[in-house]
C-alpha positions in Angstrom: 32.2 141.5 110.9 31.3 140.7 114.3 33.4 138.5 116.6 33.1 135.2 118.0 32.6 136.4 121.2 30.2 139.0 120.3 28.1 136.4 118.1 28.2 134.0 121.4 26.8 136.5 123.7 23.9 137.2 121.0 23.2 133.6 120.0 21.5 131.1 123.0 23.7 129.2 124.8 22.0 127.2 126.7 23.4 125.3 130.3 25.2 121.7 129.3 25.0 119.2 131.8 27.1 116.3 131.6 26.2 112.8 133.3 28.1 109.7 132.8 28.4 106.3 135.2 30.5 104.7 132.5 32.7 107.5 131.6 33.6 109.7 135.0 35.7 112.4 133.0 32.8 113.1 129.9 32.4 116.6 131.7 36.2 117.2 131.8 36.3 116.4 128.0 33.0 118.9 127.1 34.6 121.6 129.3 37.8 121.4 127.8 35.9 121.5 123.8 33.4 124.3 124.6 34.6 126.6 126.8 32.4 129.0 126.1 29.4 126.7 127.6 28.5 127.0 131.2 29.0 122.7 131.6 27.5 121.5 135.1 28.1 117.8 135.8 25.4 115.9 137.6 27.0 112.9 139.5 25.9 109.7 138.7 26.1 106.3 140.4 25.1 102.7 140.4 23.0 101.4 142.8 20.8 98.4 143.1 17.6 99.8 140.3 20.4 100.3 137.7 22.3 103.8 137.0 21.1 106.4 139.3 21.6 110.8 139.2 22.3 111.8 142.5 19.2 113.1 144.2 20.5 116.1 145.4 22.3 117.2 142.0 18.6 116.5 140.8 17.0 118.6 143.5 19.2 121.2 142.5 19.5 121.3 138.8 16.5 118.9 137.3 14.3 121.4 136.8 16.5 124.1 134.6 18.3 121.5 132.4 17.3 122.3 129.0 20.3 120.3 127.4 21.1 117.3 128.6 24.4 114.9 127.5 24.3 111.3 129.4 24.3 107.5 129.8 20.8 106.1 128.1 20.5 104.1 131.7 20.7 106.9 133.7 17.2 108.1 132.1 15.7 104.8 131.9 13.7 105.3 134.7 11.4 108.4 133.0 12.6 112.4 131.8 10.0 113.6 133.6 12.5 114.7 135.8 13.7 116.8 133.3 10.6 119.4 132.5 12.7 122.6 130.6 14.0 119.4 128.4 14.6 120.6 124.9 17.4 118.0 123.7 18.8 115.1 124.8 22.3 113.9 123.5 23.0 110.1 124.5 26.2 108.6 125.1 25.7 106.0 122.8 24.2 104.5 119.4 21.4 102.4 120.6 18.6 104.6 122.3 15.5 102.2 122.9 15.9 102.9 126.4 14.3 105.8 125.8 12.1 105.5 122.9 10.4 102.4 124.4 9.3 105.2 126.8 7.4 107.1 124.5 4.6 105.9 121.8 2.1 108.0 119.3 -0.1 108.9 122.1 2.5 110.2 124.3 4.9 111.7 121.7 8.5 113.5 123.6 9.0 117.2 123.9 12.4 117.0 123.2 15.1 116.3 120.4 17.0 112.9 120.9 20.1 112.3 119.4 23.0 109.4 119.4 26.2 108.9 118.3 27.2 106.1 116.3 30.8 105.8 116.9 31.3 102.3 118.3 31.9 100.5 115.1 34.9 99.8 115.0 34.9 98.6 118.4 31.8 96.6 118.0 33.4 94.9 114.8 37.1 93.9 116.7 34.5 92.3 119.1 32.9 89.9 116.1 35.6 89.7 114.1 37.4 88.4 117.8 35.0 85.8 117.9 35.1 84.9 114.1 38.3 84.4 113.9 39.0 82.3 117.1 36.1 79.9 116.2 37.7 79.3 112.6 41.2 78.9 113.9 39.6 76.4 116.5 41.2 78.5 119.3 39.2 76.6 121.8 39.7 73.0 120.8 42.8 74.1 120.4 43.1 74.8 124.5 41.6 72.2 125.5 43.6 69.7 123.1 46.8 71.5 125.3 45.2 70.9 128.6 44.8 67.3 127.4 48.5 67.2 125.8 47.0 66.3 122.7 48.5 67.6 119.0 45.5 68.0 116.9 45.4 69.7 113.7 42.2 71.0 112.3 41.8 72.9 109.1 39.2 76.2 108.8 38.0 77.9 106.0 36.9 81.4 105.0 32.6 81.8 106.0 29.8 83.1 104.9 28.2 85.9 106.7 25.2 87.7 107.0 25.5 91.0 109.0 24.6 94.8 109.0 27.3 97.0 106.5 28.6 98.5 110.0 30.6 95.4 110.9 30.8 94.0 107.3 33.9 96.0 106.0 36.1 94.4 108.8 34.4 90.9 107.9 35.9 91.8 104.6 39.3 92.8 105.1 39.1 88.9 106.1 38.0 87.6 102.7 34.5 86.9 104.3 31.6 86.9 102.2 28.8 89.0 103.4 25.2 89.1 103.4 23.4 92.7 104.4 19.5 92.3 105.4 17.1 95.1 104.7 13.8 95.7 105.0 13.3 97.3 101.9 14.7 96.6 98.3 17.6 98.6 97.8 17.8 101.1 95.0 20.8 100.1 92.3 23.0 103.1 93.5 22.2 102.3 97.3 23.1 98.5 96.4 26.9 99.7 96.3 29.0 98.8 99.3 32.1 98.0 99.1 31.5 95.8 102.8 28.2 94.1 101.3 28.7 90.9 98.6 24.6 90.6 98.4 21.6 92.8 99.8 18.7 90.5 100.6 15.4 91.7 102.0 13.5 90.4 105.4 11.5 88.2 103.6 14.3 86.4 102.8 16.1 85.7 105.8 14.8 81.8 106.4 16.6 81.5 102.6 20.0 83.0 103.7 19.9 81.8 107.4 20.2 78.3 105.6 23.4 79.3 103.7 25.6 81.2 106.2 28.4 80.8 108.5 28.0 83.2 111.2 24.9 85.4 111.9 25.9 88.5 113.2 23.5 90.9 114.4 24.2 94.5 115.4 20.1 95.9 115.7 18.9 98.7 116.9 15.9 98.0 119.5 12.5 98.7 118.2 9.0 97.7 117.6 10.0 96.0 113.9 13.4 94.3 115.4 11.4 93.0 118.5 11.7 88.9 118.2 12.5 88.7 114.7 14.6 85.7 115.1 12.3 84.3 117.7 9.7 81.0 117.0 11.3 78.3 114.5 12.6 80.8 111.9 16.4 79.4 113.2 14.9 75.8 112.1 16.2 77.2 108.7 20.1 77.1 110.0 19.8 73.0 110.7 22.0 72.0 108.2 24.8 74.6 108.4 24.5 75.2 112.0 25.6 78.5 112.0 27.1 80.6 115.0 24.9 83.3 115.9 26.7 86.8 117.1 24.2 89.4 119.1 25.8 93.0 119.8 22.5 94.6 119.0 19.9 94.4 121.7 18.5 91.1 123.4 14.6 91.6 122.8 16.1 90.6 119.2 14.9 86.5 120.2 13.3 85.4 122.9 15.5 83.2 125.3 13.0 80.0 125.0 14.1 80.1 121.1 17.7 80.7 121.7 18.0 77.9 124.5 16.1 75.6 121.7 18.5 76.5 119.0 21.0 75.2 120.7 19.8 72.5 121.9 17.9 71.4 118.6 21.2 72.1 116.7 19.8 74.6 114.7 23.0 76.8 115.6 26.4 75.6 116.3 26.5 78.2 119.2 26.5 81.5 120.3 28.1 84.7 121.5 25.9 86.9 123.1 26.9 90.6 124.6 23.0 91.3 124.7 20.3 89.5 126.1 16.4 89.9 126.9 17.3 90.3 130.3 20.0 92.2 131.7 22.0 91.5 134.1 21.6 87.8 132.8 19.8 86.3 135.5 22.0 83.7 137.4 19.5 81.1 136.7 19.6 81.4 133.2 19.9 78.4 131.2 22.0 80.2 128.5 25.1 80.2 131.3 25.6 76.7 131.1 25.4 75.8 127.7 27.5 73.8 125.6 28.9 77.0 122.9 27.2 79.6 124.0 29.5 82.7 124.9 28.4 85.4 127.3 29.7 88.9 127.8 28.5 91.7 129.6 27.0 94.1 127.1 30.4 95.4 126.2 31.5 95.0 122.7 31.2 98.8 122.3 32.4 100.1 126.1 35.7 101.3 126.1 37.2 104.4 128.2 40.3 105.2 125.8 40.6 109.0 126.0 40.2 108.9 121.9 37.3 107.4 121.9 35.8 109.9 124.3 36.7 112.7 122.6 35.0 111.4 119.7 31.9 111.3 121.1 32.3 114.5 122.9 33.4 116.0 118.9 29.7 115.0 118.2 28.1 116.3 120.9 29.7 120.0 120.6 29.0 120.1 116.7 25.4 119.3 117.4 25.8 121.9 120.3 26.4 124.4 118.0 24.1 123.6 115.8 21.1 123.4 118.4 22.3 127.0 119.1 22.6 128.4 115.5 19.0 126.2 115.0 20.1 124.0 112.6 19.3 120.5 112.0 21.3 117.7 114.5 23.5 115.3 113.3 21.9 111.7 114.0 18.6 113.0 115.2 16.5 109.9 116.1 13.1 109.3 114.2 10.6 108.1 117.4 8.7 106.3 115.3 11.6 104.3 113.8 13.0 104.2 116.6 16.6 105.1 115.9 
């Protein structure tokens, strides 16, 4: 039987190169989990357009890179760059930075893939938020700053959410409610982090029962404004809080600055919006319960959750050298 290093200088193995703003050490990490790989980092920055490659790493190495491992935003700006391009691993779960870039006309010459790995981190974030509304953690401060003792009682809410985030929402004794957009099959209709499965068509219905709506969407053509126009006019009664760690395009900001202002919800907590940076002009900064964060529910630079996304990208590494299907292999015409 034939060696490992005798099978690796038969099989192709491509170049990696490794390019993260957000996470300096990725190439370190890839380095140290395929050392058999020739792993060539490409600096990146940020400058005033958004994240940036440096030019001359670009000059030097943009036309060989056949395998590519980076931040979404340091693409944004076009692959075109990148014409020996046969497979793109991002450094993340949502792509549409990319795929908006591409339609059926002008369809990619390259593999995309992601890695869903900020769950967990994405669901401390709600579950952050949840639970210091219910406890009336706010109130709560500003009833100190006034020296006043107020005591206010909370109850367990009802929430409608994607399965990713729901399992955390139950270990809470939450109720939750998963949208789909297609019926579920009886033995898909199992999930141990889902109380009910409800289909789009639905939503005004359950929007008028719930708590807290929590969305965690990927960006793409059939997510684009779903909750924008007066579909929210369904939550006037319950006044619900509405949770966005998807993507912004999700509702416009005309329909969220209304929803609040209406009452339709009873506020907000938005890590995503339509536009981002939020503008400083932005009417959402100044509202009363409204919530902003800067698109980082799912950043983090813990060491263990590098290496987990680095454990994805060499299995699919291996894989694209063996030819063999990728794990999490985007559909471009889904979108994700």
């Amino acid at each position: 039987m034939a060696n490992s290093a005798a099978m690796d200088s038969i099989r192709h193995l491509p170049a990696v190169y490794v390019s993260s703003y957000y996470f300096p050490d990725l190439g370190k990490f890839v380095r140290q989990a395929l050392p058999e790989a020739n792993v060539v980092e490409l600096k990146a920055s940020k400058q005033d357009v958004g994240l940036v490659i440096d030019t001359e790493d670009m000059r030097a190495h943009g036309n060989e890179v056949e395998v590519l491992f980076c931040d979404t935003g340091l693409v944004k700006g076009g692959l075109d760059a990148f014409p020996a391009l046969r497979w793109l691993q991002a450094k993340s779960a949502g792509v549409n930075l990319i795929t908006k870039q591409y339609c059926r006309e002008k369809r990619p010459s390259f593999r995309l893939t992601r890695i869903p790995c900020t769950g967990d981190l994405v669901s401390e974030y709600v579950i952050t938020y949840i639970l210091a509304n219910e406890k009336r953690v706010f109130p709560m401060y500003e009833a100190q700053r006034d020296r006043q003792w107020k005591q206010v009682p909370h109850h367990i809410p009802v929430v409608v959410i994607g399965t990713q985030v729901g399992r955390r929402c139950k270990q809470f004794g939450m109720t939750v409610i998963g949208v789909t957009k297609q019926v579920r099959t009886e033995e898909r209709m199992q999930h141990d982090a889902v109380d009910q499965y409800v289909t789009i068509e639905s939503l005004d219905e359950v929007l008028a029962t719930v708590d807290y709506i929590c969305c965690c969407l990927p960006g793409t053509p059939d997510t684009a404004n779903m909750l924008s126009g007066d579909i929210l006019k369904a939550c006037c009664q319950k006044k619900p809080v509405f949770i966005n760690t998807g993507r912004g395009d999700l509702i416009d900001e005309i329909t969220l600055v209304t929803a609040i202002r209406e009452g339709w919800l009873g506020g907000a907590v938005l890590d995503v919006n339509p536009t981002e940076p939020l503008p400083p002009d932005s009417p959402l900064w100044t509202l009363q319960n409204v919530l902003i964060t800067p698109h980082i529910s799912g950043y983090t630079r813990d060491p263990r959750h590098i290496q987990r996304y680095v454990d994805v990208f060499v299995e699919n590494y291996r894989r694209y050298c063996d030819g063999q299907p990728l794990m999490y292999e985007v559909d471009f015409e889904k979108g994700y």
